[in-house]
MDTraj code that builds the backbone (N, CA, C; nanometers):
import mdtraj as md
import numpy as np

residues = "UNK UNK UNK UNK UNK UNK UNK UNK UNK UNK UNK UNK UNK UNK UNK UNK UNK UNK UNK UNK UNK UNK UNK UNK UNK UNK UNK UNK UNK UNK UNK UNK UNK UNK UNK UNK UNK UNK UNK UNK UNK UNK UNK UNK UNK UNK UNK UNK UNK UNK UNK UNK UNK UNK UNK UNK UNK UNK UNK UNK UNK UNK UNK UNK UNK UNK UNK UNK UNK UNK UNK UNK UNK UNK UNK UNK UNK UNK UNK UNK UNK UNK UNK UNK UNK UNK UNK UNK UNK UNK UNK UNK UNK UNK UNK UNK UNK UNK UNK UNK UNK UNK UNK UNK UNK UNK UNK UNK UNK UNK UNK UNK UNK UNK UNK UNK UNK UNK UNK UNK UNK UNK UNK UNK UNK".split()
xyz = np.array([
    [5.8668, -5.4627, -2.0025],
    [5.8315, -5.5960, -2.0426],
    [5.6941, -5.5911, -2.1056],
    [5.6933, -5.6641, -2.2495],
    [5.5332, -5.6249, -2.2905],
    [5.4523, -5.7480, -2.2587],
    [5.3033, -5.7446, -2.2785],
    [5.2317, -5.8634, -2.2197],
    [5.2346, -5.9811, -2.3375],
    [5.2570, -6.0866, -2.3390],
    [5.2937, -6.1750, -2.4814],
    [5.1063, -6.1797, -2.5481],
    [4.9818, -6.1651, -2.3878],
    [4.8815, -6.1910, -2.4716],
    [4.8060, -6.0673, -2.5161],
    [4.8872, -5.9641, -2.5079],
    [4.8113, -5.8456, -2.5971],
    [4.7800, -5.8431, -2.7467],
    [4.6809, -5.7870, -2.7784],
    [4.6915, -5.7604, -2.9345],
    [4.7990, -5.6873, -2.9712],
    [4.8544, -5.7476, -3.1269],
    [4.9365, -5.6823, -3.1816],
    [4.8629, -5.5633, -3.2269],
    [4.9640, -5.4422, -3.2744],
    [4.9026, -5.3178, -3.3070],
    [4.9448, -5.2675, -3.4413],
    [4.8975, -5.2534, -3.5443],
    [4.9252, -5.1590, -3.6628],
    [4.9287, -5.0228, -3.6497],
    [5.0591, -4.9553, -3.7510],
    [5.0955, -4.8606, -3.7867],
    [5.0414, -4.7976, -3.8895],
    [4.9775, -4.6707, -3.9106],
    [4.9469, -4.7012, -4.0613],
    [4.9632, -4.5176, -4.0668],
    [5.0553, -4.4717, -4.1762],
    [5.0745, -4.3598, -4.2520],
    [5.0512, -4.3656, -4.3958],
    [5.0234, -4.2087, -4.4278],
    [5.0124, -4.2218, -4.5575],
    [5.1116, -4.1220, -4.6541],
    [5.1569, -4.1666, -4.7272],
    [5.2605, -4.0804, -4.8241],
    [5.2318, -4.0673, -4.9295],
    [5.2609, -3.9328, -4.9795],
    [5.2259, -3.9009, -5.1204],
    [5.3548, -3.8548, -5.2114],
    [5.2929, -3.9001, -5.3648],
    [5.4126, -3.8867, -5.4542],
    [5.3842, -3.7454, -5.4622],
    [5.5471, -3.7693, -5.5440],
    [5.6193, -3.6040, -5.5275],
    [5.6940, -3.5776, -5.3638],
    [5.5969, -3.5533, -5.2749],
    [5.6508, -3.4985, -5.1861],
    [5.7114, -3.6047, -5.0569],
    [5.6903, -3.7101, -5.0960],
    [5.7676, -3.8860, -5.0079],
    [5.7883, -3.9121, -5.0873],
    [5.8450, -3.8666, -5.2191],
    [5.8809, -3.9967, -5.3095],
    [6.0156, -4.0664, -5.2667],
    [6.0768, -3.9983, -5.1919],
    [6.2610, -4.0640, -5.1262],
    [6.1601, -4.2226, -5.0501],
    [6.0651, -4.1402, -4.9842],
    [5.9978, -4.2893, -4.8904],
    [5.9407, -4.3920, -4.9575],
    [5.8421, -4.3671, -5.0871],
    [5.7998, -4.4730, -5.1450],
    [5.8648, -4.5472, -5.2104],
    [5.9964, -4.5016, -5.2882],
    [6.1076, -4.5659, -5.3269],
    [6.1830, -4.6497, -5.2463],
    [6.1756, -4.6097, -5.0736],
    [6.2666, -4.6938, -5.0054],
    [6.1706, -4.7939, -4.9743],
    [6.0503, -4.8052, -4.9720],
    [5.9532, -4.8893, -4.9171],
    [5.8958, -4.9868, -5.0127],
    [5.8854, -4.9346, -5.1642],
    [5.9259, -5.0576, -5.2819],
    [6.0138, -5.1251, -5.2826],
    [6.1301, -5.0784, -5.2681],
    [6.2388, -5.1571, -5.2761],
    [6.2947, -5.2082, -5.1059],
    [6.2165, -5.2084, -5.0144],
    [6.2660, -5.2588, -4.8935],
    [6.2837, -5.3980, -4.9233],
    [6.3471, -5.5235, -4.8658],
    [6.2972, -5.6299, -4.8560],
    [6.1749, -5.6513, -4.7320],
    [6.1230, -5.8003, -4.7670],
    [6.0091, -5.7904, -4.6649],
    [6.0460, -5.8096, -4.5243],
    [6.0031, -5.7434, -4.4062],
    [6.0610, -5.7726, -4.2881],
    [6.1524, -5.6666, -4.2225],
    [6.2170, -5.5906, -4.3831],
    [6.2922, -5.4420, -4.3283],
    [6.2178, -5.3449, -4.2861],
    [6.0789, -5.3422, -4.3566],
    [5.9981, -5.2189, -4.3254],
    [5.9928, -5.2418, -4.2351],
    [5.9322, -5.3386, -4.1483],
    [5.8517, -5.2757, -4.0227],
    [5.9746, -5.2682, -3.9173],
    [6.1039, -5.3570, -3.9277],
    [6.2121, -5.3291, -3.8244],
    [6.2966, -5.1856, -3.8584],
    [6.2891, -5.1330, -3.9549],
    [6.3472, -4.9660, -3.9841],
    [6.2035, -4.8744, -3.9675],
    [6.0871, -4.9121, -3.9527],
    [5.9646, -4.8557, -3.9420],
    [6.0195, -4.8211, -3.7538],
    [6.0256, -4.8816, -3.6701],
    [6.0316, -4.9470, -3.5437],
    [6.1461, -4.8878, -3.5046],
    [6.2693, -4.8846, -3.5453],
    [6.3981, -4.8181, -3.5027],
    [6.4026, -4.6363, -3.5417],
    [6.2933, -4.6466, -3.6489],
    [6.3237, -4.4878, -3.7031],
    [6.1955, -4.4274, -3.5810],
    [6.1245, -4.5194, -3.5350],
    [6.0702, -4.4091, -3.3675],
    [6.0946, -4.4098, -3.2753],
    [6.1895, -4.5464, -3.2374],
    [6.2411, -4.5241, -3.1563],
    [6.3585, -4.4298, -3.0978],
    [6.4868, -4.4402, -3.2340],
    [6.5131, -4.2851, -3.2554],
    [6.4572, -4.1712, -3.2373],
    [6.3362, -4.1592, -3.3055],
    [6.2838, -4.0334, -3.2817],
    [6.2786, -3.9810, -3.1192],
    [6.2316, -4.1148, -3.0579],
    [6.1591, -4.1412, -2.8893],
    [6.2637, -4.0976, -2.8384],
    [6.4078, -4.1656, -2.8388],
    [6.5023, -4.1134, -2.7850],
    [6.5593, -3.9578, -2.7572],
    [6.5571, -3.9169, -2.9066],
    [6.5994, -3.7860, -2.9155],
    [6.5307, -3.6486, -2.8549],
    [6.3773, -3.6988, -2.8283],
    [6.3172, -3.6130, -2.7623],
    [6.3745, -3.5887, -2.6038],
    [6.4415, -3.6886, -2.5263],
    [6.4922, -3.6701, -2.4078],
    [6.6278, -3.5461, -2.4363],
    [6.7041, -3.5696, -2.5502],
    [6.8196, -3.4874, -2.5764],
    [6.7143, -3.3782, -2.5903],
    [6.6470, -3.3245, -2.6628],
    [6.5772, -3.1782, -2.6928],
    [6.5674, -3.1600, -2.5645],
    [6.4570, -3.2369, -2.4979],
    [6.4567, -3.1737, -2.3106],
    [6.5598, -3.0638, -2.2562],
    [6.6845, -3.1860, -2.2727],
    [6.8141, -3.1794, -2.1749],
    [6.8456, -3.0516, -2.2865],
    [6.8923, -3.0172, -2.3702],
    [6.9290, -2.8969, -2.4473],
    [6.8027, -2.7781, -2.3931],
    [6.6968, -2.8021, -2.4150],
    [6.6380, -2.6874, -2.3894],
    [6.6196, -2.6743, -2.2372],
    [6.6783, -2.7188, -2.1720],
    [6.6483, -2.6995, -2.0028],
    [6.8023, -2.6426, -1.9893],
    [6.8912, -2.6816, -2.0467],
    [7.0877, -2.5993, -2.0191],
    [7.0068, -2.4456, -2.0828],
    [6.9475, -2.4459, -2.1977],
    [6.9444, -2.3452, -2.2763],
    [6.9011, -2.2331, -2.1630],
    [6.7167, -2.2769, -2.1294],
    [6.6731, -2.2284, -1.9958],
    [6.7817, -2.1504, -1.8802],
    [6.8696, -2.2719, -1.8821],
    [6.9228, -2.2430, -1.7250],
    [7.0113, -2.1007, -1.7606],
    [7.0867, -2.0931, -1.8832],
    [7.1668, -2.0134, -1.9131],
    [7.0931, -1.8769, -1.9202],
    [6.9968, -1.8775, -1.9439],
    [6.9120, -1.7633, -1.9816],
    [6.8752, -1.7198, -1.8468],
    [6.8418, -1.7973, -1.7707],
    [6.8066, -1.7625, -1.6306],
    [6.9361, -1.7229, -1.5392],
    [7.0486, -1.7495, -1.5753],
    [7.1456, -1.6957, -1.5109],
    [7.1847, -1.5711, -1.5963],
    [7.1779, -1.5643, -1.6960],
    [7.2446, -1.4348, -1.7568],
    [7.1077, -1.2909, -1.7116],
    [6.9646, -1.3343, -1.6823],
    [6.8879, -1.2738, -1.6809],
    [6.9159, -1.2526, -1.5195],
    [6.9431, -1.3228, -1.4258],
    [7.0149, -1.2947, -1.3128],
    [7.1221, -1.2033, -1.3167],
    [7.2448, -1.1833, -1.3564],
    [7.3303, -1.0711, -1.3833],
    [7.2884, -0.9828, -1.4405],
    [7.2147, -0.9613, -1.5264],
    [7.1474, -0.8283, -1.5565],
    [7.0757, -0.8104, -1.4446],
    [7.0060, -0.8483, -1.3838],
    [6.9110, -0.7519, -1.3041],
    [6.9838, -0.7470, -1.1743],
    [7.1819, -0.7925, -1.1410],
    [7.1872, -0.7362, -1.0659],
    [7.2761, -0.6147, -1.0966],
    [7.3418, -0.6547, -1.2127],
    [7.3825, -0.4802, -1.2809],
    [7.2914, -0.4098, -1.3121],
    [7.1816, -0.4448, -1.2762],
    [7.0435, -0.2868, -1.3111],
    [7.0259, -0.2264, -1.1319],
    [7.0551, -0.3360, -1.0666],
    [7.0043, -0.2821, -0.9232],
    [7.2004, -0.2074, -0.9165],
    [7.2930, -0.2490, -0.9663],
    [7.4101, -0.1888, -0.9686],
    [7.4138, -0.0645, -0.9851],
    [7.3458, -0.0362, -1.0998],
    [7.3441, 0.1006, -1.1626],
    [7.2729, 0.1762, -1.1306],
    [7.1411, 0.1498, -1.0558],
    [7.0169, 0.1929, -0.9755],
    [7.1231, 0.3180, -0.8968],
    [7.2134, 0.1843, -0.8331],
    [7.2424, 0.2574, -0.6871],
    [7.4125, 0.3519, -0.7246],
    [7.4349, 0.3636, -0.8466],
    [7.5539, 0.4877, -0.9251],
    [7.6508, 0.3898, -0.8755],
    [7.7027, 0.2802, -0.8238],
    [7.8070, 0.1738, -0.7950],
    [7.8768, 0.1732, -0.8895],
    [8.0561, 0.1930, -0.8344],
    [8.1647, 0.2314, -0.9329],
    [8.2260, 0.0795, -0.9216],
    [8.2933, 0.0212, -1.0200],
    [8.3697, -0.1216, -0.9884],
    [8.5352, -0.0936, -1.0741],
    [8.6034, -0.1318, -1.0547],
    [8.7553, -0.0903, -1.1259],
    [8.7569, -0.1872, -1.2389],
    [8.8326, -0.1486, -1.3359],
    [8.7850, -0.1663, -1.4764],
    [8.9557, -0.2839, -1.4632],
    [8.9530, -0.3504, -1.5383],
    [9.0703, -0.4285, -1.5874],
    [9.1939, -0.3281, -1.6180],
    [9.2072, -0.2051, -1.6444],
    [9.2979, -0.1077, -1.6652],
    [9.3634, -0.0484, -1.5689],
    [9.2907, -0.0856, -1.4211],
    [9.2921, -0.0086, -1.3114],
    [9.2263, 0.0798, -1.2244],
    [9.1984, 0.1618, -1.3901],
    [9.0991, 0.2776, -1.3194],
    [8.9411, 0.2299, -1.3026],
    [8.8887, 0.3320, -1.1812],
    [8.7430, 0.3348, -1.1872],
    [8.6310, 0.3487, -1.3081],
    [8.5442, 0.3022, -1.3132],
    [8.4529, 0.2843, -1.4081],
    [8.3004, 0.2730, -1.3446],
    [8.2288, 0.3638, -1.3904],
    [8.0640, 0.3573, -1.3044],
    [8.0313, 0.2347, -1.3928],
    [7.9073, 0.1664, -1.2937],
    [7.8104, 0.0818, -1.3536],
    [7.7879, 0.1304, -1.5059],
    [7.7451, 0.2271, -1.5606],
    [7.6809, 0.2407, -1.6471],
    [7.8086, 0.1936, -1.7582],
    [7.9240, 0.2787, -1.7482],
    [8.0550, 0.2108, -1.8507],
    [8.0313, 0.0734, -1.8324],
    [8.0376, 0.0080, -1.7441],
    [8.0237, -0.1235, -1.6978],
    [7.9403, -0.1890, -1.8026],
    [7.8225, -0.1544, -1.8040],
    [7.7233, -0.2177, -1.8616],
    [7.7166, -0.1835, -2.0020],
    [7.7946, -0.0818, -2.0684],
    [7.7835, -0.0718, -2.1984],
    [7.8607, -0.1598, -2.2255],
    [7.9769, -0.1885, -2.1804],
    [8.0864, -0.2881, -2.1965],
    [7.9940, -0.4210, -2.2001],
    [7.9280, -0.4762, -2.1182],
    [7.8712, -0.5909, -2.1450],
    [7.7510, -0.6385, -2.1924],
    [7.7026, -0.5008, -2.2821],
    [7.6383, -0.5067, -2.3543],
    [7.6465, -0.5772, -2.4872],
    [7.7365, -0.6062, -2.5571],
    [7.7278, -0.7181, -2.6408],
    [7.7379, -0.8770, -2.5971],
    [7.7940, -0.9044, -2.4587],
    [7.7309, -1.0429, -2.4369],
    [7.6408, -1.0747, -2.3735],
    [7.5511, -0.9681, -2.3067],
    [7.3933, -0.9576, -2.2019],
    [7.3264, -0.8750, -2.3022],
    [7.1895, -0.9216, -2.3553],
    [7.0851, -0.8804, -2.4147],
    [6.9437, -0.9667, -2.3951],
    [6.8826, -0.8251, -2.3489],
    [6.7032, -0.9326, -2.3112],
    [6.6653, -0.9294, -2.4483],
    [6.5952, -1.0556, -2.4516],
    [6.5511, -1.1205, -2.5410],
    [6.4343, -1.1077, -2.5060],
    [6.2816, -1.0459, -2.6951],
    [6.1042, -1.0689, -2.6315],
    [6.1048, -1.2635, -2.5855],
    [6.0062, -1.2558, -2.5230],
    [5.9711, -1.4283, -2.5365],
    [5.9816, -1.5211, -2.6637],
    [5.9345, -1.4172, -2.7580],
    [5.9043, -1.4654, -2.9051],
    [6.0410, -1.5107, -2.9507],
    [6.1129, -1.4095, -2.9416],
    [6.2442, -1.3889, -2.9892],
    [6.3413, -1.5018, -2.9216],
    [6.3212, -1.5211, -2.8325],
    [6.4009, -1.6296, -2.7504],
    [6.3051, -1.7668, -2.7938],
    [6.2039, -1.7982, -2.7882],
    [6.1440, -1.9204, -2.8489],
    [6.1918, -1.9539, -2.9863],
    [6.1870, -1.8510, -3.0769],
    [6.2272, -1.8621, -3.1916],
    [6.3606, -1.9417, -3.2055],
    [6.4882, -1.8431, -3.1120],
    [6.6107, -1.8373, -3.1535],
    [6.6076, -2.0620, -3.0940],
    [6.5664, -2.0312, -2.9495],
    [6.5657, -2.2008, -2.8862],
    [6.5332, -2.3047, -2.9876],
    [6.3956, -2.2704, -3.0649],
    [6.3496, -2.3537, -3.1780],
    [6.4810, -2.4163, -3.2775],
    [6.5193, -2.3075, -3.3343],
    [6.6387, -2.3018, -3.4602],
    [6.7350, -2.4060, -3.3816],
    [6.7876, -2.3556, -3.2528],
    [6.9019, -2.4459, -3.1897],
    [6.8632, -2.5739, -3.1445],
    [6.7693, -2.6231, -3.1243],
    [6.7119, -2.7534, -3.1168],
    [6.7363, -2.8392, -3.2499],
    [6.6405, -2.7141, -3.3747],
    [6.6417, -2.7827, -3.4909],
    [6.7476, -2.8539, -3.5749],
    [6.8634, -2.7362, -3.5140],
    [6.9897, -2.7962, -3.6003],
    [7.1015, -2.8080, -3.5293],
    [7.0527, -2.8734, -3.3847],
    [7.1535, -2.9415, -3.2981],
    [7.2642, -2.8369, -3.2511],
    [7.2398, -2.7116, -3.2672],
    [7.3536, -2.6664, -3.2411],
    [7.4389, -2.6622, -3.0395],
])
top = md.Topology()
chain = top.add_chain()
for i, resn in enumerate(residues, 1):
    res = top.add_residue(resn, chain, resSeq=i)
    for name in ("N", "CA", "C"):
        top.add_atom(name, md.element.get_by_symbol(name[0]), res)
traj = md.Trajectory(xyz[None], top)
């Protein structure tokens, strides 16, 4: 609830031609009264969507923290020469084991994982 006797507050950005020209065109030709209610909805949008980035990058987190969990208990697996039976039947050491799931378990540097999180934020994936 806002206070009715607060001061009102101005917005004020600045755009330059060439590189806003999509914006100064929409803002010449707004009618009066559109700017500031599409001014007002386009942050609140924004406001919103930052809760979705959260929630995406905290699943992202969690996944990483569980897959970084199974690796380190197939490293303490393999530590200890632990054989597990393969889908074929036969026995298979940790180490077959882990080459096998080596294309869907890979540590990631920090960098490399910030990076990749960045991109998937950026384009919603």
């Amino acid at each position: 609830m806002s206070d009715t006797n607060a001061p009102r507050m101005s917005i004020g950005a600045k755009i330059s031609p060439g590189r806003d020209d999509d914006l100064i065109a929409w803002w010449l030709n707004a009618p009066p009264g559109d700017r500031a209610r599409t001014v007002k909805a386009a942050i609140r949008a924004y406001l919103a969507s930052q809760g979705e980035q959260e929630q995406i990058l905290a699943s992202i987190h969690q996944g990483i923290q569980e897959n970084s969990d199974r690796l380190s208990r197939l490293e303490k697996r393999l530590s200890q020469g632990a054989h597990i039976s393969s889908p074929n039947g036969g026995d298979q050491t940790s180490l077959d084991a882990a080459e096998a799931d080596s294309e869907a378990i890979r540590r990631l540097s920090d960098q490399e994982l910030e990076r990749r999180t960045a991109n998937m934020v950026r384009t919603r994936w």
